[in-house]
C-alpha positions in Angstrom: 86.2 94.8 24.4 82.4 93.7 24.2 80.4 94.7 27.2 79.2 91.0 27.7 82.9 90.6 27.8 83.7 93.0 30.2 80.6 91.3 32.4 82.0 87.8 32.2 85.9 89.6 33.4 84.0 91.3 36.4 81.8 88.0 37.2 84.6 86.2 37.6 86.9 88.8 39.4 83.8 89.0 41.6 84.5 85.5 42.3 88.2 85.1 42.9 89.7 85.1 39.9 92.5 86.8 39.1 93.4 88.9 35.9 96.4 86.7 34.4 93.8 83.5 35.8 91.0 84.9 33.4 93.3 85.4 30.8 95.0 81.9 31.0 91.8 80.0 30.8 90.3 78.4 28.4 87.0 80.5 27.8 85.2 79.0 25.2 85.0 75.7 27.7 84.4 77.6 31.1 81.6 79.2 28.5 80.5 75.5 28.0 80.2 74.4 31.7 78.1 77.9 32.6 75.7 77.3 29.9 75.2 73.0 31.0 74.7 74.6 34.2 72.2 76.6 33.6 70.4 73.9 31.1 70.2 71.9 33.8 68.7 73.9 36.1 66.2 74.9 33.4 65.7 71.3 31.6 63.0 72.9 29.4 64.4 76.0 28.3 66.2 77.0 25.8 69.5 78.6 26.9 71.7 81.6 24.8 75.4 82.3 25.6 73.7 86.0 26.4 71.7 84.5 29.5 74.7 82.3 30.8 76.7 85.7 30.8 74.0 87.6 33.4 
């Protein structure tokens, strides 16, 4: 497993989630809502999957 991966899995854990919760969900899409998050906080900028990730 990808150490960006292994960030997003502790982020969330962090958070609340749960392992079979991480696993069940959709993470291309949660992906998607991090990084329209972030654009809009940053209008301007330019935004890679790498900087949504932390």
């Amino acid at each position: 497993m990808s150490e960006a991966v292994q960030d997003m899995y502790n982020a969330l854990i962090d958070v609340g989630f749960t392992q079979n919760q991480i696993d069940e969900m959709d993470i291309v899409y949660h992906l998607k809502l991090l990084a329209q998050r972030k654009k809009e906080k940053d209008k301007d900028e330019v935004v890679y999957i790498d900087q949504v990730l932390g």
